[in-house]
N, C-alpha and C positions, 0 to 999 in steps of 0.2 A: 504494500500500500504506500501510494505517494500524496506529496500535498496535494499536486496538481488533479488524483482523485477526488477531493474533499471541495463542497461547495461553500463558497465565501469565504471570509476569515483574511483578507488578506492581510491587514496590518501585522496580523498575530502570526500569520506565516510567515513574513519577513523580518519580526522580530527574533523568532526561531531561529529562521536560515542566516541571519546573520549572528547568533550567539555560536553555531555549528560554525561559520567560516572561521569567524576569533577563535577559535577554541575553549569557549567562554562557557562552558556547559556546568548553572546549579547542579547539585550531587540530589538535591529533594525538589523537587518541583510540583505547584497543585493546579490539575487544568480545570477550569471549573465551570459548568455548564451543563444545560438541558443534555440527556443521550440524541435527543432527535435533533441537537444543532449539529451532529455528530462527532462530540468530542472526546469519545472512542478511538474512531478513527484517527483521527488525527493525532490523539495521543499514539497510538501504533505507527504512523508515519513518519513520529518524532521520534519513538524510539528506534525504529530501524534506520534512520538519517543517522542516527546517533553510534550504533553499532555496527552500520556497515559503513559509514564514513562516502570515500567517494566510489565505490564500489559500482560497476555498470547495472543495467537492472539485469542484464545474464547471466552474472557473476552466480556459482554456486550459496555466496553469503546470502545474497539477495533471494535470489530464490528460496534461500530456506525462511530467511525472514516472511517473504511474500506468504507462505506458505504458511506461517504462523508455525515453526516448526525449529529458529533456533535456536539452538542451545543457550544463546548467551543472553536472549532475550522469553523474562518469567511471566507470566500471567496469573494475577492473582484476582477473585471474585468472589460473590454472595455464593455459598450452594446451601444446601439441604439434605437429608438424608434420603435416600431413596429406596428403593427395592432391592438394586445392588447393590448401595454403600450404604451401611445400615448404622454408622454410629462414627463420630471422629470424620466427617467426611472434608475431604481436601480438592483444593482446585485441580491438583495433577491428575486426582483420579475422573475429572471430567473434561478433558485435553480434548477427545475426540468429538465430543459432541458443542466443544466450545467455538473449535477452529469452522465447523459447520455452520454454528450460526452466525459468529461475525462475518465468515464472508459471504453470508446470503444477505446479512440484513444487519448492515454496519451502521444505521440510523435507528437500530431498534432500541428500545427501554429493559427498564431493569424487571419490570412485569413482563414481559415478553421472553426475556431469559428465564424466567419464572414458570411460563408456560410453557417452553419450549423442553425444559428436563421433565417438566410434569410437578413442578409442587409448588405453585400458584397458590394453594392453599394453607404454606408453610412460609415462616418466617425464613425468608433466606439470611447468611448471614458471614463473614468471614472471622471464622473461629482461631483460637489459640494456636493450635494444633499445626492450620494455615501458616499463622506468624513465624513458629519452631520451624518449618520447613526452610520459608523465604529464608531464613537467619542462614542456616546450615547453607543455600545456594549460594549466595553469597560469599559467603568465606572461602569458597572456593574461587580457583583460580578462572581466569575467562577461558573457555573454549577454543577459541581464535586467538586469546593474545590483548586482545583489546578491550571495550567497554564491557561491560555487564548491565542490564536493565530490567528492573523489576515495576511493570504495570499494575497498579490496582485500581481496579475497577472497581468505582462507586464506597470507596475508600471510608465512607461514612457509615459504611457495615462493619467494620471493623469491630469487634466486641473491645470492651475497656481490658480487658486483658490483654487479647490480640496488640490492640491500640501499645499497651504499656511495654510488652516483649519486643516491638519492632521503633522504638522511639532510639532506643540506645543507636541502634544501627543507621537509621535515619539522621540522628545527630553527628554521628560518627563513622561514616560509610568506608567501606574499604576503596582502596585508590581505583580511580575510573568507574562507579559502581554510581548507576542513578534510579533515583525512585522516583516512579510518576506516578501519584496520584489522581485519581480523575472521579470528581465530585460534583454535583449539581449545586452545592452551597455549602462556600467553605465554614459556616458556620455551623454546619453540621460533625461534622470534626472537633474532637478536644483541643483545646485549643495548646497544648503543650505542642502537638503535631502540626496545628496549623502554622503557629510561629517561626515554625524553621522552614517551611517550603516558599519557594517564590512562585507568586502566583500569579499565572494567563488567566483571563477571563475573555467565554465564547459568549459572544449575545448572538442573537437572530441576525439571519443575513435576509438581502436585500429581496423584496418579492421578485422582484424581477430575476434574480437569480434562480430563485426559485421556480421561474413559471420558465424558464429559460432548460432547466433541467429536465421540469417535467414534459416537454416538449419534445426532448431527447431520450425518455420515455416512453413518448410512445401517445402521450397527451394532446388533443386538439390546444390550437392557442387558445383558445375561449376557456375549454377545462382547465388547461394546467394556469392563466389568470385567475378560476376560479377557487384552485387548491392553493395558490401562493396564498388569495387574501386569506381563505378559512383557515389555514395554516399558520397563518400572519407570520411570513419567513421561520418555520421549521420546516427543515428538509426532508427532518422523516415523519412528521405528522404530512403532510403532503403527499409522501409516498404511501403511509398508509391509507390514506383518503384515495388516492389511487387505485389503489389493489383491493379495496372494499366496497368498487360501483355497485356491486350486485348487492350488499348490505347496505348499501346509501339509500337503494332506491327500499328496501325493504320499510327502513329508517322512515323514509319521509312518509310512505302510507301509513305508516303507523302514526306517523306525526299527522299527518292531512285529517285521519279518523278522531285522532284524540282531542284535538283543539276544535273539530266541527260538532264535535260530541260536545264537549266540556260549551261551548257559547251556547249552546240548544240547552242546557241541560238546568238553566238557573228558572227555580219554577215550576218543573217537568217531572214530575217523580218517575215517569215512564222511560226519559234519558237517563235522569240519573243512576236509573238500574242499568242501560247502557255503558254507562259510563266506572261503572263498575266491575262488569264483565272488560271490559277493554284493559283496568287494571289489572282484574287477574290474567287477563293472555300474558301480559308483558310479565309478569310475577314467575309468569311458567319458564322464563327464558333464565337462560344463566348469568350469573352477576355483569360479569363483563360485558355480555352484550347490552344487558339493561345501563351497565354505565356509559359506554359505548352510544345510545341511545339519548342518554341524557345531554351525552357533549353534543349531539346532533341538536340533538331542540337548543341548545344553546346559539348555537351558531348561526339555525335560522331562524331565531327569537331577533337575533342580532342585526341579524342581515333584512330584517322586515322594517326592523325599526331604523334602519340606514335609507331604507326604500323610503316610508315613510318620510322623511325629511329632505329624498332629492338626493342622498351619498351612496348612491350606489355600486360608485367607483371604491369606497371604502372599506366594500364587505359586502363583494359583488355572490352569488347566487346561483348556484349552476343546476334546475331542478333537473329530478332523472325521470318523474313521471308529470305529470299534465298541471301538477300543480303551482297554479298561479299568482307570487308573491306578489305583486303587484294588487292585487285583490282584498289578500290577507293584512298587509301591511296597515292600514286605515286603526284595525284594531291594536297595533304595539307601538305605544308613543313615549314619550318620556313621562307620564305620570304614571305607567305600571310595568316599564321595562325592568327597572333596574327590582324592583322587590317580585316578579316574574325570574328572572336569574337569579337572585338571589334564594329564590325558594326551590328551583331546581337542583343548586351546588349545594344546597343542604340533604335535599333527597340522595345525591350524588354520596354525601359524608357518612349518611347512615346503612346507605349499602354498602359501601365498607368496611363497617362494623359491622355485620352482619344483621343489620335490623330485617323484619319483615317486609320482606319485598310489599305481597296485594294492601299492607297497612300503608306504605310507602307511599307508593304510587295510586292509590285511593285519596291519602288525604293532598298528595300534590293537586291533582284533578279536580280536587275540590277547592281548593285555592286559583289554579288557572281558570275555572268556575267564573268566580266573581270577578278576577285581575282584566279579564278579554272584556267586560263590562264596566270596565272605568274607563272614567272619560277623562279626554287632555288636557291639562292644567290650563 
């Protein structure tokens, strides 16, 4: 993986490639951002610039790197225990199913890795056990001669033990030996760890990069303009919005039924049993698509209320069935957007806590109810 794979980022790419040309290279380093701005990736890109130096991309280094396969560069992560590794489980012993998913889906999330081994339902985590390893690879000599580089991914798993086992080594690295941590918010981090790394920070890149990518995807320009705005420059919430047409369009008739239901329904005791039945369908479905779901109505909660006011360039629309925001939009003004989203990111919080889905989404419905029935300030 190279920078020039990774979208946006330049400033932070040049700051890199020139600490690599000086020889300038922090021993701890924290990159810190969204997974889906892909700063994954790009951590991978910096460590193999780092390890293979100037090395061609045919080089056997390279290639092994490419391949997420060299020796002198570690991968550390969240796991879980699973069917095969039932207690003490370590990153090594999930090498093969790791190199698989970064290079299918190097904009993915740490929920995603989560579902991808199967234990989406377990606190993932990087244990003690993890830390004892890195410590032991390290002390060892490089492979090749040259750097050594230890990736941790999402570095805010780290348990307070893990965290305290691998601080000494962090402070005190052996010679040519760097650790890159890669965090969504370095304040998620103890802060004894935080203070010794110097840190990049990835923000969102430009839409147009974005719709410029997904274009190269494989996206009409119309779509991939309308996956930049709802992505609002994430690169991989965009690809996922991609690869999920057939769930968008699912999405929206469920959205089309549920908001036509809920305005009919104040009044109605005949809807309202409607409207209740429509909870339990959605109640039937699995967490994530219901959350899945919720981020949908957010966005074209969002995008109605942009209509509404003439910004459609701001949070433009890309329906997949016949439904017409131009229409809907009259009803989402600024006197019941913002406590309309707000009551959905609450529904959002308790399905993650595993509250009652049909309680859920019953009483959201009863709130979207009244909210499609206020009038504009």
């Amino acid at each position: 993986m190279h920078f020039s794979d990774i979208i946006g980022h330049q400033s932070q790419k040049k700051v890199l490639l020139d600490s690599l040309s000086m020889g300038r290279i922090p021993h701890a380093q924290l990159f810190e951002g969204d997974d889906e701005q892909g700063v994954l990736a790009m951590a991978i890109a910096y460590a193999n610039a780092v390890v293979c130096g100037d090395d061609s991309s045919e080089s056997n280094t390279r290639l092994k790197a490419n391949g997420l396969i060299h020796p002198d560069i570690h991968f550390v992560f969240p796991t879980a225990t699973t069917a095969e590794v039932k207690s003490k489980p370590l990153s090594s012993e999930f090498s093969a199913p790791w190199r698989q998913f970064v290079q299918e889906q190097p904009y993915a999330t740490l929920y995603d890795w989560s579902q991808f081994l199967g234990i989406e339902n377990k606190q993932a985590a990087i244990n003690v056990t993890d830390a004892l390893a890195v410590m032991q690879k390290v002390s060892l000599k490089s492979f090749e001669g040259g750097w050594k580089c230890v990736v941790i991914w999402h570095a805010e798993k780290l348990t307070t033990a893990a965290s305290n086992k691998l601080l000494k080594s962090i402070e005190e690295p052996p010679a040519k030996t760097l650790f890159l941590l890669v965090c969504p918010d370095e304040n998620q981090l103890i802060s004894t760890i935080r203070s010794r790394c110097q840190r990049t920070h990835f923000g969102r890149v430009s839409k147009q990069e974005v719709a410029q990518f997904m274009v190269e995807k494989g996206a009409s320009q119309e779509l991939a303009n309308t996956l930049a705005a709802q992505s609002n420059g994430a690169v991989g919430k965009a690809l996922s919005l991609y690869n999920q047409q057939e769930n968008q369009e699912r999405y929206e008739q469920w959205f089309v039924r549920w908001v036509r239901t809920a305005f009919r329904a104040k009044g109605n005791r005949a809807v309202v049993l409607e409207l209740a039945d429509w909870s339990q369908e959605i109640a039937s479905e699995g967490v994530e698509t219901q959350k899945q779901f919720l981020a949908f109505a957010i966005a074209l909660f969002r995008a109605a209320v942009m209509d509404h006011y003439k910004l459609n360039q701001i949070a433009a629309f890309h329906a997949a069935t016949d439904f017409n925001i131009s229409k809907f939009a009259p009803f989402v003004h600024g006197g019941n957007i913002i406590p309309i989203v707000d009551a959905i990111e609450k529904s959002a919080y308790h399905l993650e806590r595993n509250g009652n889905a049909q309680m859920i989404f019953t009483d959201l419905s009863f709130m979207l109810t009244r909210l499609l029935h206020q009038k504009a300030a």
